[in-house]
C-alpha positions in Angstrom: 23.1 38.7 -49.1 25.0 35.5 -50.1 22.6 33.3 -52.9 22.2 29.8 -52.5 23.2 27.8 -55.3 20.9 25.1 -57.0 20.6 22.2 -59.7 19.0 23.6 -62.4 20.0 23.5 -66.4 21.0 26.7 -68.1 18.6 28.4 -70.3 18.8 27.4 -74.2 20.4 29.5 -76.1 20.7 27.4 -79.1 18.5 29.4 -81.3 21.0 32.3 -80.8 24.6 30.6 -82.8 25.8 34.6 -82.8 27.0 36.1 -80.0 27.7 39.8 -80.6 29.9 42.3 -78.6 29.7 45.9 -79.5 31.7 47.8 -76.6 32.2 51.2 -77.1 34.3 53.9 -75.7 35.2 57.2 -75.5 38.4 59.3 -76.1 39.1 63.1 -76.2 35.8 63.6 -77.3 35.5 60.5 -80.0 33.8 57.1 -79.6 36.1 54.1 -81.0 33.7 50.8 -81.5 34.8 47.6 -80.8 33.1 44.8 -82.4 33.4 41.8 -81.6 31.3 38.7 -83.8 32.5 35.3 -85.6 35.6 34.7 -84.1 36.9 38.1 -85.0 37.2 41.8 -83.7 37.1 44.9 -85.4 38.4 47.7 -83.7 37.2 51.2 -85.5 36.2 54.7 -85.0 32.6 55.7 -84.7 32.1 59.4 -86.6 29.5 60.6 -83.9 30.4 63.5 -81.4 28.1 63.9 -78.4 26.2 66.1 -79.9 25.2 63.9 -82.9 24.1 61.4 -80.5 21.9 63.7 -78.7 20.5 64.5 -82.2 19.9 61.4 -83.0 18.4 60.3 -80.0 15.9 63.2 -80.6 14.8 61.6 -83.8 14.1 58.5 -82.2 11.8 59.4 -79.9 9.9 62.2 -82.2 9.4 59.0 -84.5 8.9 56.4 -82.0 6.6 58.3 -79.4 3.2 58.7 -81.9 3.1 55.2 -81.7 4.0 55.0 -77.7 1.5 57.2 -76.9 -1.3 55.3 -78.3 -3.7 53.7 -76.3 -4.5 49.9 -77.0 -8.2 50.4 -76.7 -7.6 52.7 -79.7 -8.3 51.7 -83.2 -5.0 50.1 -84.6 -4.0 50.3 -87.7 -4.0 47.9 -90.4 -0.7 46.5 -91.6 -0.8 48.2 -95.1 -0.9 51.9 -92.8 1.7 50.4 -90.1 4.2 49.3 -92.9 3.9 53.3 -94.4 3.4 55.0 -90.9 6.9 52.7 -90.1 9.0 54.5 -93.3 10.4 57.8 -90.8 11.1 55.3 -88.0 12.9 52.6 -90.3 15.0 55.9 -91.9 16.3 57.3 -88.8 17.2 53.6 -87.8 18.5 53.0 -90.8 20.5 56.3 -90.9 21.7 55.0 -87.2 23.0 52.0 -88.5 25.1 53.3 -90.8 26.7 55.9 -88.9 27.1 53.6 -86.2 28.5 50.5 -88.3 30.3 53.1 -91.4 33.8 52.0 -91.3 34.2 49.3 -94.2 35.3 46.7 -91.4 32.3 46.9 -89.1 30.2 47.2 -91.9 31.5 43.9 -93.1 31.1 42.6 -90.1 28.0 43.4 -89.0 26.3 42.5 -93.0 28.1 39.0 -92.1 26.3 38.9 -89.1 22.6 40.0 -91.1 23.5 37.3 -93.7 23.4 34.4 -91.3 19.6 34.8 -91.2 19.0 33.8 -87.4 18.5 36.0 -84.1 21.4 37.1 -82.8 22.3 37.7 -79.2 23.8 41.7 -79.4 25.5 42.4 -75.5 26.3 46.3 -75.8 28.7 47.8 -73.5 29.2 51.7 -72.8 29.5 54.1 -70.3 27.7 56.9 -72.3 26.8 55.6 -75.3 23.3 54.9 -75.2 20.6 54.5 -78.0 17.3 52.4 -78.5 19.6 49.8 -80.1 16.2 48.2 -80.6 14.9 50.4 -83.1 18.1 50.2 -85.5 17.3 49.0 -89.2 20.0 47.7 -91.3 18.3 46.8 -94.3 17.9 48.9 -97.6 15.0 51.9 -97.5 14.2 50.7 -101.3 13.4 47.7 -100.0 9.7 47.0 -98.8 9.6 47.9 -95.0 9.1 44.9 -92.5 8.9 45.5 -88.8 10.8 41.8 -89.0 14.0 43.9 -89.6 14.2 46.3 -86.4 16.9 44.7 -84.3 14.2 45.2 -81.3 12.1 42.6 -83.1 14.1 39.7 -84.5 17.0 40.1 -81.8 17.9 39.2 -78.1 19.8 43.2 -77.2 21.3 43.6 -73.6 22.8 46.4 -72.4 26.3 46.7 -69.7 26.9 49.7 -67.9 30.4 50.6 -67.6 30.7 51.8 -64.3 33.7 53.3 -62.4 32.5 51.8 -59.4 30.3 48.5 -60.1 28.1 46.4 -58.4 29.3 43.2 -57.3 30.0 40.1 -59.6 28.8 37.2 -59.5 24.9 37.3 -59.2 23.4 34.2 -60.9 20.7 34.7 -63.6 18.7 31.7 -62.2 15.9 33.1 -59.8 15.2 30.3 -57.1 12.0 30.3 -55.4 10.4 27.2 -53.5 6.4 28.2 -53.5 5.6 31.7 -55.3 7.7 34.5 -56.5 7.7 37.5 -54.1 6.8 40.6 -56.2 7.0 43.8 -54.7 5.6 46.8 -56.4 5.9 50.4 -55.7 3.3 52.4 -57.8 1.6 55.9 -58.5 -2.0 55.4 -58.2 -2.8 58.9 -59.5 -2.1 56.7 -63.4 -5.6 55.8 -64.5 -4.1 52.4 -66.1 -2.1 51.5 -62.8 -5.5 51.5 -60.4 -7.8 49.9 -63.5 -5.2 47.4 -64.6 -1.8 47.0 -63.3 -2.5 46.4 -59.9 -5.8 44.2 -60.4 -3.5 41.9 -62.6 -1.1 41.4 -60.0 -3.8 40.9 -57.3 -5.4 38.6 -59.9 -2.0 36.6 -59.8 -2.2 36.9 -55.9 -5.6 35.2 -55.6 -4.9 32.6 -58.0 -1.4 31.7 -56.3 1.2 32.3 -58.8 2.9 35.3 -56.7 3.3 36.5 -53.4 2.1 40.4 -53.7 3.7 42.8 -51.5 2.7 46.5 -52.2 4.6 50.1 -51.0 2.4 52.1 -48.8 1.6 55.7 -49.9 4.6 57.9 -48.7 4.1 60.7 -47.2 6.5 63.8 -48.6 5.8 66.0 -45.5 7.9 63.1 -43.5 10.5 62.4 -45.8 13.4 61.4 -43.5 10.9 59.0 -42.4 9.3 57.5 -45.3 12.6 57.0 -46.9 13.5 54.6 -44.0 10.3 52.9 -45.1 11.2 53.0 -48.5 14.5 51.4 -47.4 13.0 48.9 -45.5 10.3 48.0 -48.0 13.5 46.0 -49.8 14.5 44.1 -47.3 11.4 41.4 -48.0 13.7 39.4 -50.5 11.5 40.2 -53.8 12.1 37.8 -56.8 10.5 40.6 -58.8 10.2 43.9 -58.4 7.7 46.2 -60.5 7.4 50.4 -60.9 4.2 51.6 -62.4 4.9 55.6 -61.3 6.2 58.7 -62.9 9.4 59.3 -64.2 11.1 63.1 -64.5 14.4 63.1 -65.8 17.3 66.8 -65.3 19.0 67.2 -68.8 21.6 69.7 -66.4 21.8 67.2 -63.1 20.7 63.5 -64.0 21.6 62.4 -60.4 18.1 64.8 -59.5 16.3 62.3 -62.0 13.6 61.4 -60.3 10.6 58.7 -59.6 7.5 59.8 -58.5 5.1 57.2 -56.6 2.1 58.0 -54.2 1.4 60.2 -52.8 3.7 62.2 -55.1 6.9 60.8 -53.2 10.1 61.5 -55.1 13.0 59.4 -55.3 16.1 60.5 -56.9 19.3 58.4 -58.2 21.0 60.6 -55.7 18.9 59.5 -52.9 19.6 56.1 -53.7 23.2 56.4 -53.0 23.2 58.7 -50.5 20.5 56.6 -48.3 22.3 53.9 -49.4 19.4 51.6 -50.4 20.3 48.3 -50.6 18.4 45.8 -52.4 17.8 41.9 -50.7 17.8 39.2 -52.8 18.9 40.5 -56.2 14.9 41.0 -58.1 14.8 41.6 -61.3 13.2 45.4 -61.5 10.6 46.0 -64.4 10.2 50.1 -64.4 7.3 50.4 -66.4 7.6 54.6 -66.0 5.0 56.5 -68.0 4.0 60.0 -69.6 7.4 61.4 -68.2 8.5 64.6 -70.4 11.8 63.7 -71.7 12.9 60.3 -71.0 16.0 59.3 -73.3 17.8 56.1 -72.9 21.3 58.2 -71.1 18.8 58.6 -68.1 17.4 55.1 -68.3 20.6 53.9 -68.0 21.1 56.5 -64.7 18.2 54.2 -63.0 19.0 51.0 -64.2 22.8 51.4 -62.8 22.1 53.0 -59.7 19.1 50.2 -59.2 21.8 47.9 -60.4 24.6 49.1 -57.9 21.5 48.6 -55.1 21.7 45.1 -55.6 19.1 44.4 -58.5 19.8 41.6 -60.8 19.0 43.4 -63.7 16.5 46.3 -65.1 13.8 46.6 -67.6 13.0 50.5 -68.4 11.4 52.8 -70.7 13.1 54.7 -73.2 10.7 57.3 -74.1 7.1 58.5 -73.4 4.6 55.8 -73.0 0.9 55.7 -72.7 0.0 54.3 -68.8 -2.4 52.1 -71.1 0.1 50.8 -73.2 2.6 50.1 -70.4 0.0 48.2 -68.2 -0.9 45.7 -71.2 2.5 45.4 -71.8 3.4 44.0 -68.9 0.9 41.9 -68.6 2.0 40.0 -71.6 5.5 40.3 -69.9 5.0 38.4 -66.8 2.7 35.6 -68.2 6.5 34.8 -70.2 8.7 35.4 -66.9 5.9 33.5 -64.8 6.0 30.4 -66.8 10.0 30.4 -66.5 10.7 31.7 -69.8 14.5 33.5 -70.0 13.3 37.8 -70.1 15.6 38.0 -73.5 12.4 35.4 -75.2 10.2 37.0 -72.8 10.8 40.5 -73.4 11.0 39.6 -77.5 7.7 37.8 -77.5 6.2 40.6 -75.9 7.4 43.0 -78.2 6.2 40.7 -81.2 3.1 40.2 -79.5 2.0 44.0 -79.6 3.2 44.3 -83.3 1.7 41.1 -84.8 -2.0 41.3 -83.3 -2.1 45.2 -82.7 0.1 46.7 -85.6 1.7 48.5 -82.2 5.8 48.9 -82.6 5.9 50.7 -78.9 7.5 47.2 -77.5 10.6 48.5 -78.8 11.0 51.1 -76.5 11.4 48.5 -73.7 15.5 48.3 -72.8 17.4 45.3 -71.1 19.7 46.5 -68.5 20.2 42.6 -67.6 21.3 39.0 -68.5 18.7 37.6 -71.4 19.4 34.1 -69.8 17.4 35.8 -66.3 14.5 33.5 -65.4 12.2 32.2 -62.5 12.8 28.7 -61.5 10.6 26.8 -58.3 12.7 24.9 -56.1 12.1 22.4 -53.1 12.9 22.9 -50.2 16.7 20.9 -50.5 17.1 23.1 -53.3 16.4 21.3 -56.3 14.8 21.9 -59.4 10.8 21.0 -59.8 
């Protein structure tokens, strides 16, 4: 589906003077970093085999997830017991950092880049290299701990998927729409937090005209040829947005049979995408806001968000480890009051993040990834075409 192209100034940026490359690759088994930051590029070797990355992975979500799993409506902590209940998070971040960045000329680099004392916009490239850059911490352990200096919370991080076959260039990051933004959303109502709040915040946004609200049907699995056509249609309404509140099961051994689950226990698998070939209308941006899976990591985040991108999606938000259904519906709640009032989802998604940690001492915003453009935003239209 061709886009139609309108008047309407970029995003500002202007808060963001560092633009930040990593790109990193892999050869006979060894992942070579290339950095590229203030006019200059480093090209160095990163000292992490596969199997360090898995560790390290590991660690991140065994020191991220008490905090994910915890319900808002639980008592939050106060900032004296977040600062110490932060220390094993800001280590393996810390210890991250450093094996990532360890060669003297990254290192230099990237300090460079810390001493400049602004936001930077970081743009990661990989075809298997995946962390929760978000949760990296290059400052000193000696030093008193500040949630301020997780990347996830003082910079704009997007993600590229290197893929052998990509989806098509080209797609603008200005979303046109000329009366409401067309949401669709595809959810599991067996989540207590999807029936008592997700989906009464998006009728709420229905009845008070700020979105146009269309809602998957429950699938039936007993008819699955079937229901996958209807899943396949479901797409071809044009979204703007698109949003998954649903399960999420993940195959260390096949991560094409990574799976989403939605009522009435439907899965869908990254295979099924491509071999149904789903395509996506329109170009929405997808927010997968998948909870309590078992062993979400960000390689199999990335599965969804490239097979969703090779679909046709604009871009993807999604999960990177186990969330609370409570947590995940509050979050995005605060998410789409930004992307509603035209805010760019880089600002968005790092106000919502600051949001949780500076009035609920609650770090689990950084688990949220940006498979996307930051500069991806809603803009109304008339009907010529033009800005409003």
């Amino acid at each position: 589906m061709i886009e139609r192209r309108v008047e309407i100034p970029p995003a500002n940026f202007t808060g963001y003077p560092v633009h930040t490359t990593l790109r990193i690759s892999r050869e006979r088994g060894k992942y070579k970093l290339e950095l590229h930051a203030l006019g200059t590029v480093a090209t160095v070797p990163i000292d992490i085999t596969p199997h360090d990355l898995a560790a390290l992975k590991a660690d991140f979500r065994r020191e991220i997830e008490p905090f994910a799993r915890q319900s808002i409506g639980s008592k939050a902590p106060t900032a004296a017991d977040l600062q110490e209940r932060l220390r094993p998070l800001a280590e393996v971040g810390h210890h991250a950092y450093m094996e990532i960045f360890g060669h003297r000329s990254a290192l230099q680099t990237i300090q460079a880049i810390d001493r400049f004392g602004t936001r930077t916009y970081f743009e990661v490239a990989s075809e298997d290299f995946f962390l929760p850059w978000e949760l990296l911490y290059p400052n000193s352990l000696e030093e008193s701990l500040s949630y301020e200096h997780f990347w996830g919370l003082n910079h704009i991080i997007s993600r590229v998927i290197v893929q052998r076959n990509p989806a098509p260039l080209g797609i603008w990051p200005v979303i046109p729409f000329t009366s409401r933004p067309k949401l669709g959303l595809l959810v599991h109502h067996k989540l207590a937090a999807v029936t008592d709040k997700e989906i009464p915040f998006f009728n709420r946004l229905l009845r008070e005209g700020r979105i146009a609200l269309f809602e998957l049907r429950a699938l039936d699995p007993n008819k699955r040829l079937e229901e996958l056509g209807e899943f396949k249609n479901f797409w071809g309404e044009g979204f703007h947005l698109a949003h998954f509140a649903c399960h999420a099961f993940y195959e260390e051994e096949s991560p094409a049979h990574s799976c989403i689950v939605l009522s009435d226990d439907f899965s869908i698998s990254v295979r099924d995408l491509a071999s149904y070939e789903v395509t996506i209308d329109n170009h929405p941006l997808i927010v997968m806001n998948a909870c309590e899976t078992d062993n979400m990591n960000p390689l199999y985040s990335s599965h969804f968000a490239g097979a969703l991108i090779k679909c046709g999606a604009r871009g993807v938000v999604a999960t990177e480890c186990t969330i609370s259904d409570t947590f995940a519906a509050d979050f995005a709640q605060q998410l789409y009051e930004h992307l509603l009032a035209g805010e760019p989802l880089g600002e968005s998604l790092l106000a919502t993040r600051r949001y949780f940690v500076e009035e609920l001492q609650n770090p689990s915003g950084l688990v949220y990834s940006m498979y996307a453009a930051p500069s991806i935003r809603l803009a109304k239209v008339d009907t010529q075409g033009e800005a409003t």
